[in-house]
One Martini backbone bead per residue (centre of mass of N, CA, C, O) as a GRO file, in nm:
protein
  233
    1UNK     BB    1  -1.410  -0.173  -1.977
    2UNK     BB    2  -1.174  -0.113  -1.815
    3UNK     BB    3  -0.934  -0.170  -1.547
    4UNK     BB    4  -1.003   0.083  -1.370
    5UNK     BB    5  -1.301   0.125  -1.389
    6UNK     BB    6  -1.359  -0.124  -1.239
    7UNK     BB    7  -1.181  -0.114  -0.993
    8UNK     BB    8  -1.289   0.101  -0.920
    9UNK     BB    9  -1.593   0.065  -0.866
   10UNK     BB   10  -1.542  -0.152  -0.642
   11UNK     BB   11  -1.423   0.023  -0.433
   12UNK     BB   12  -1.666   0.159  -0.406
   13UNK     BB   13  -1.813  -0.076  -0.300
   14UNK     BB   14  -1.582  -0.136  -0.032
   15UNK     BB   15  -1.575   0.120   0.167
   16UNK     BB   16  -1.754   0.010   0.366
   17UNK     BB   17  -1.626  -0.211   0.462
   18UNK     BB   18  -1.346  -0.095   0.533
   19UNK     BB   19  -1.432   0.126   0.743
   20UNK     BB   20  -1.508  -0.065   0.916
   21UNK     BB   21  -1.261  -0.313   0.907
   22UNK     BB   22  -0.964  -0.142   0.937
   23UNK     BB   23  -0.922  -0.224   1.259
   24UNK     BB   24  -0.968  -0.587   1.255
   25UNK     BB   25  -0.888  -0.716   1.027
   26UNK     BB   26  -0.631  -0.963   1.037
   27UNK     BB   27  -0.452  -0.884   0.811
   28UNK     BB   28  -0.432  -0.609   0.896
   29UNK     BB   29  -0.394  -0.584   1.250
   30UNK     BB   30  -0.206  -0.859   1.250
   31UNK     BB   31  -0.005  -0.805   0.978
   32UNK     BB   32   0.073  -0.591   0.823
   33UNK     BB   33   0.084  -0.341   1.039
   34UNK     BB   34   0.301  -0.394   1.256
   35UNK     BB   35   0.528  -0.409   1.004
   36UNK     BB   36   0.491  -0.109   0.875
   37UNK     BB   37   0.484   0.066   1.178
   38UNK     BB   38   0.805  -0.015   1.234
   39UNK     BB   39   0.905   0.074   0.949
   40UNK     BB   40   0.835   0.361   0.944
   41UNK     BB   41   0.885   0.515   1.223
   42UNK     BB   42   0.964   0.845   1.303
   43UNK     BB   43   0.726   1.029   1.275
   44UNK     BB   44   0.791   1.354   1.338
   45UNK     BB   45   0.782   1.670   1.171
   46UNK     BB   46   0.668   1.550   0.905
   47UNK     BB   47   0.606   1.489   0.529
   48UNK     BB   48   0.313   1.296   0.401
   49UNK     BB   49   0.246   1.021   0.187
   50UNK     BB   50  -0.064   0.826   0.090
   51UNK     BB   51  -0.045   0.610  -0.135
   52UNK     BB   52  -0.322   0.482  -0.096
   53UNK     BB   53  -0.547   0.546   0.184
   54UNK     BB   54  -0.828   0.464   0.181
   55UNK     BB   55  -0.967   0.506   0.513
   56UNK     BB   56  -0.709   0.653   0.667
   57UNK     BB   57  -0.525   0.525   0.872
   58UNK     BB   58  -0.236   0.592   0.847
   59UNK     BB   59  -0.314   0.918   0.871
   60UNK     BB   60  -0.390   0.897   1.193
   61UNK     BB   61  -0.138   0.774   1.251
   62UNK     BB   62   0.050   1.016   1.185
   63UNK     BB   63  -0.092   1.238   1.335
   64UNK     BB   64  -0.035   1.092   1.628
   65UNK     BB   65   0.270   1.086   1.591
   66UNK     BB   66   0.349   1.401   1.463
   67UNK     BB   67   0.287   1.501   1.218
   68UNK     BB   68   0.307   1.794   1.014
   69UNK     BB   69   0.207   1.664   0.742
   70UNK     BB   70  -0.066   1.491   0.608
   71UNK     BB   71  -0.122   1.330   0.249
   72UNK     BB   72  -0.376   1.184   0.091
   73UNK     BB   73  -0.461   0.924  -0.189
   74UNK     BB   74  -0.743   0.812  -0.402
   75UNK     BB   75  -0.949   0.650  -0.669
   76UNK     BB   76  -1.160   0.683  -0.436
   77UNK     BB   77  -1.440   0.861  -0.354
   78UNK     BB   78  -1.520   0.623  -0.106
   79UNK     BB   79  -1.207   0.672   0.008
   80UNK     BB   80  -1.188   0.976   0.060
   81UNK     BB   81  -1.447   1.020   0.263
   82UNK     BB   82  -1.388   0.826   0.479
   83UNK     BB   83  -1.086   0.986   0.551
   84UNK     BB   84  -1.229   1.212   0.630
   85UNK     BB   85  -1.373   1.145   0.826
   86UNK     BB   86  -1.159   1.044   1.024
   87UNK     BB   87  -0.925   1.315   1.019
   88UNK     BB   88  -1.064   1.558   0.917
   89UNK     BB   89  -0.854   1.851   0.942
   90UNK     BB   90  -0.580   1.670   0.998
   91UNK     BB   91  -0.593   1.662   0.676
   92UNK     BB   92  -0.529   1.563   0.320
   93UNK     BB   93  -0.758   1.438   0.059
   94UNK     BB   94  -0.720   1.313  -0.248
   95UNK     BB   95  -0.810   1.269  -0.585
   96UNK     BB   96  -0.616   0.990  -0.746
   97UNK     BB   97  -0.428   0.861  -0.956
   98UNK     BB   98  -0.128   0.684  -0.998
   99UNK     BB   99  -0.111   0.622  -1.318
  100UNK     BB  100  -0.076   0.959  -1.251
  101UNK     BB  101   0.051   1.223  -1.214
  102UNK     BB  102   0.172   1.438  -0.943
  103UNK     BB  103   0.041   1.738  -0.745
  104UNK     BB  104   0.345   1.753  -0.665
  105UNK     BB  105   0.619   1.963  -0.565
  106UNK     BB  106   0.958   1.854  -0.575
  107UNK     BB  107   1.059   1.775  -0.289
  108UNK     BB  108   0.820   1.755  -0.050
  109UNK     BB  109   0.893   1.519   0.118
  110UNK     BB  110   0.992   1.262   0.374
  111UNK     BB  111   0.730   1.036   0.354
  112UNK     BB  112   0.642   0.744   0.188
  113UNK     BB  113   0.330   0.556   0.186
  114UNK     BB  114   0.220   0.205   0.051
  115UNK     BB  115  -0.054   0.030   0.117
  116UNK     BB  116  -0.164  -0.198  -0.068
  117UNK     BB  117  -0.133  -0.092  -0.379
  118UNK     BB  118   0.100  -0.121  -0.630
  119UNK     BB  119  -0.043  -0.400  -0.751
  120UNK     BB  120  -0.279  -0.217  -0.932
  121UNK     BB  121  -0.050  -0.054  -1.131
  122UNK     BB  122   0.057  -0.027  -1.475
  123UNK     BB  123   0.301   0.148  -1.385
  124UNK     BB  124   0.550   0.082  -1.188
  125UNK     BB  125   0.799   0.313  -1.327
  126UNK     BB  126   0.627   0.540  -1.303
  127UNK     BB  127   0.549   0.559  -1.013
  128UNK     BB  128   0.836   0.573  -0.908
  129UNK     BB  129   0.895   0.829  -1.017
  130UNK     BB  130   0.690   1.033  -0.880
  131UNK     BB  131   0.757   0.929  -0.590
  132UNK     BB  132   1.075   1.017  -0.629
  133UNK     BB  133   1.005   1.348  -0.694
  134UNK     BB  134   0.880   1.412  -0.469
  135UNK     BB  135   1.085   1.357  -0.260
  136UNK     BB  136   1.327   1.368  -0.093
  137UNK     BB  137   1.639   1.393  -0.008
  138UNK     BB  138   1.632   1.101   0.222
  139UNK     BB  139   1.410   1.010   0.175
  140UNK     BB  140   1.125   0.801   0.238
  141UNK     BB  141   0.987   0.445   0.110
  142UNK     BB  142   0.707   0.244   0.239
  143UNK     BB  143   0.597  -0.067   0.115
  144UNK     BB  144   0.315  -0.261   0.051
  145UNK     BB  145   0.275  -0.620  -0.076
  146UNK     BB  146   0.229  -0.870  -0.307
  147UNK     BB  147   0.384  -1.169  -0.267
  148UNK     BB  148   0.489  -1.338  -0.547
  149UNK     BB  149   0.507  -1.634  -0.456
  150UNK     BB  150   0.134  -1.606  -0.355
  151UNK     BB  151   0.058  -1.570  -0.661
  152UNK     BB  152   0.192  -1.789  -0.790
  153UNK     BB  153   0.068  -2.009  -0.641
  154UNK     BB  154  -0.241  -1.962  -0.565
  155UNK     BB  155  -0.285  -1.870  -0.915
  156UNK     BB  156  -0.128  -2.079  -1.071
  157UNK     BB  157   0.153  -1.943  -1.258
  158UNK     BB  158   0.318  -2.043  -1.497
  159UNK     BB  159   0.490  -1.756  -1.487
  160UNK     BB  160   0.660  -1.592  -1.289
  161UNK     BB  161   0.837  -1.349  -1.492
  162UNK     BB  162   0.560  -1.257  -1.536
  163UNK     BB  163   0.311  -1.013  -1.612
  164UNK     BB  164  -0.003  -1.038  -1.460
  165UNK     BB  165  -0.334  -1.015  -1.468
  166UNK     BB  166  -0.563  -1.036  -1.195
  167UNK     BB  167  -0.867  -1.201  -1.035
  168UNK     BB  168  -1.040  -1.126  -0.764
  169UNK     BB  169  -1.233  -1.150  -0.462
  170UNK     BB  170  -1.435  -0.919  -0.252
  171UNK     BB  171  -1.748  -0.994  -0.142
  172UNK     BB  172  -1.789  -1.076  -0.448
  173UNK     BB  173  -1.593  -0.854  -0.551
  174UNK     BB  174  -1.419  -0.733  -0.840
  175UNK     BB  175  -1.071  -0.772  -0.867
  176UNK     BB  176  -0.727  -0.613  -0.973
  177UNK     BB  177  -0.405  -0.760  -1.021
  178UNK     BB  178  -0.027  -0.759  -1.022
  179UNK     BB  179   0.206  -0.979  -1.113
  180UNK     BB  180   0.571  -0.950  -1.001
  181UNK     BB  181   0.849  -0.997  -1.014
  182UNK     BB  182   1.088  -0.898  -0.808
  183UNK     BB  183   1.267  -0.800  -1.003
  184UNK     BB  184   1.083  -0.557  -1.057
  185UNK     BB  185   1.060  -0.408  -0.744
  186UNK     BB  186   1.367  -0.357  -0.733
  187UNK     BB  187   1.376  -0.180  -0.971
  188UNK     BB  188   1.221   0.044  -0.921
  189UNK     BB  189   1.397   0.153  -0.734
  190UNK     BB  190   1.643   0.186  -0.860
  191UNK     BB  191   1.550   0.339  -1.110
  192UNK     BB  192   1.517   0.594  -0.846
  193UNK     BB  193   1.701   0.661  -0.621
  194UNK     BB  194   1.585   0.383  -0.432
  195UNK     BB  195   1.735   0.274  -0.140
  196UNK     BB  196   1.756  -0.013   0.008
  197UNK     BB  197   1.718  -0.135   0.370
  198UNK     BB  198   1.433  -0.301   0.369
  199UNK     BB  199   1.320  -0.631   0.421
  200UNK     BB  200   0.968  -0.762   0.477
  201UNK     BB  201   0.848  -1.090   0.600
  202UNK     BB  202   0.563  -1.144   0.753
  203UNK     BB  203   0.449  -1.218   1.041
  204UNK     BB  204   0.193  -1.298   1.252
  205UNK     BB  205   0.056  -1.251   1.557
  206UNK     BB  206  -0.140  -1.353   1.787
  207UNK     BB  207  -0.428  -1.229   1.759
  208UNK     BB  208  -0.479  -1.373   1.481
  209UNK     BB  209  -0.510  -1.664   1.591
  210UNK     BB  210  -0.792  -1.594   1.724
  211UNK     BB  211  -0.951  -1.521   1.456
  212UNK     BB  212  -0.728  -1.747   1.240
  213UNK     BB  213  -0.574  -1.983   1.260
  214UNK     BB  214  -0.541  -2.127   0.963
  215UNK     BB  215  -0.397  -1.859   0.871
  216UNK     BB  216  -0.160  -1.839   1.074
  217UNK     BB  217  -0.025  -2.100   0.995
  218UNK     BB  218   0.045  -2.037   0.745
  219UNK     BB  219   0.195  -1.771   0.748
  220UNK     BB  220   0.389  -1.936   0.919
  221UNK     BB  221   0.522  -2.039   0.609
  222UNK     BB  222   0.364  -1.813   0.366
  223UNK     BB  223   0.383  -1.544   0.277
  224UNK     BB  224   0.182  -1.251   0.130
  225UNK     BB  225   0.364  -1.006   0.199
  226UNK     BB  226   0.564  -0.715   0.144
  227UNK     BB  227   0.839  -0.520   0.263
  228UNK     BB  228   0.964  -0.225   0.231
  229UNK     BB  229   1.232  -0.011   0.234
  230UNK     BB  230   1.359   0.297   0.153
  231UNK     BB  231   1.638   0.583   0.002
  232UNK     BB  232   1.677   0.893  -0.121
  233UNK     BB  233   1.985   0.960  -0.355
   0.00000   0.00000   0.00000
């Protein structure tokens, strides 16, 4: 079985458990969203891209502060079933694998958002050629990712600077992800005519240490996600 089939299988099985725990989970709802949020800023009568929708949290949250259209797209059946309960009618969710072109026509979008996603695709520089194809010019495309530094101290790999797929579990459900040094995630940007405005490496807010003392005291020492904002020119 490849590594995507893998992968999808897992997300299969994740998706109860995301759905239920996507609005209170700690490292989502007090670490990675508030400065994804900020970074984000005032999307009113965009057209936005959710690439890697999950269940759906950041396509309702567009659509509430007044997106003209939020189109989610995820490689999980039920993270996809999922997303559609929450936002019901009020956006587009498809099936689709984010390592396969996209299904959208040339200069569609004005906003591109990809929470913890990115990590997981097997060519990054294909990945972000589709997704600044889609973009408008000036249009924004803001992604979080797996720190790069977290990945390598983490699961102590041998060098830094190599591309290594990585195997983690999740409630015991085995998941599969790549470690890559930042200057290759900062070349998928330059390399597609996406100019960088702003890279945010996030501390939890105090909610957070509310629910887990432990990882906010280390978080707030060795960031785990980074944040990207982008400017297609």
């Amino acid at each position: 079985m490849n590594i995507d089939r893998r992968l999808k299988n897992s997300y299969e099985k994740l998706a109860n458990h995301y759905e239920k725990d996507v609005d209170t989970k700690s490292f989502n709802a007090y670490y990675e969203r508030p400065a994804m949020t900020r970074l984000i800023g005032n999307v009113n009568g965009l057209k936005i891209l959710d690439a890697g929708c999950g269940a759906g949290y950041y396509m309702e949250l567009m659509i509430n502060k007044g997106a003209k259209e939020v189109v989610g797209i995820d490689f999980s059946e039920n993270m996809v079933a999922a997303a559609k309960r929450r936002i019901k009618d009020n956006g587009k969710v498809f099936l689709h694998n984010l390592n396969e072109d996209l299904p959208f026509e040339d200069s569609y979008f004005d906003l591109i958002i990809s929470s913890l996603t990115l990590h997981y695709v097997k060519d990054i520089n294909k990945v972000f050629r589709e997704l600044s194809r889609v973009l408008k010019k000036d249009g924004h495309i803001v992604i979080s990712i797996h720190h790069p530094m977290m990945t390598y101290l983490y699961f102590q790999i041998e060098n830094y600077f190599e591309e290594v797929l990585l195997e983690d579990r999740i409630n015991g459900i085995p998941v599969f992800f790549y470690h890559r040094p930042l200057e290759m995630i900062i070349n998928a940007f330059a390399k597609n005519n996406l100019f960088i405005e702003r890279i945010i490496e996030p501390k939890p807010i105090k909610k957070f240490m509310e629910q887990d003392e432990k990882n906010y005291k280390k978080l707030m020492k060795k960031p785990q996600f980074i944040l990207i904002k982008g400017i297609k020119k």
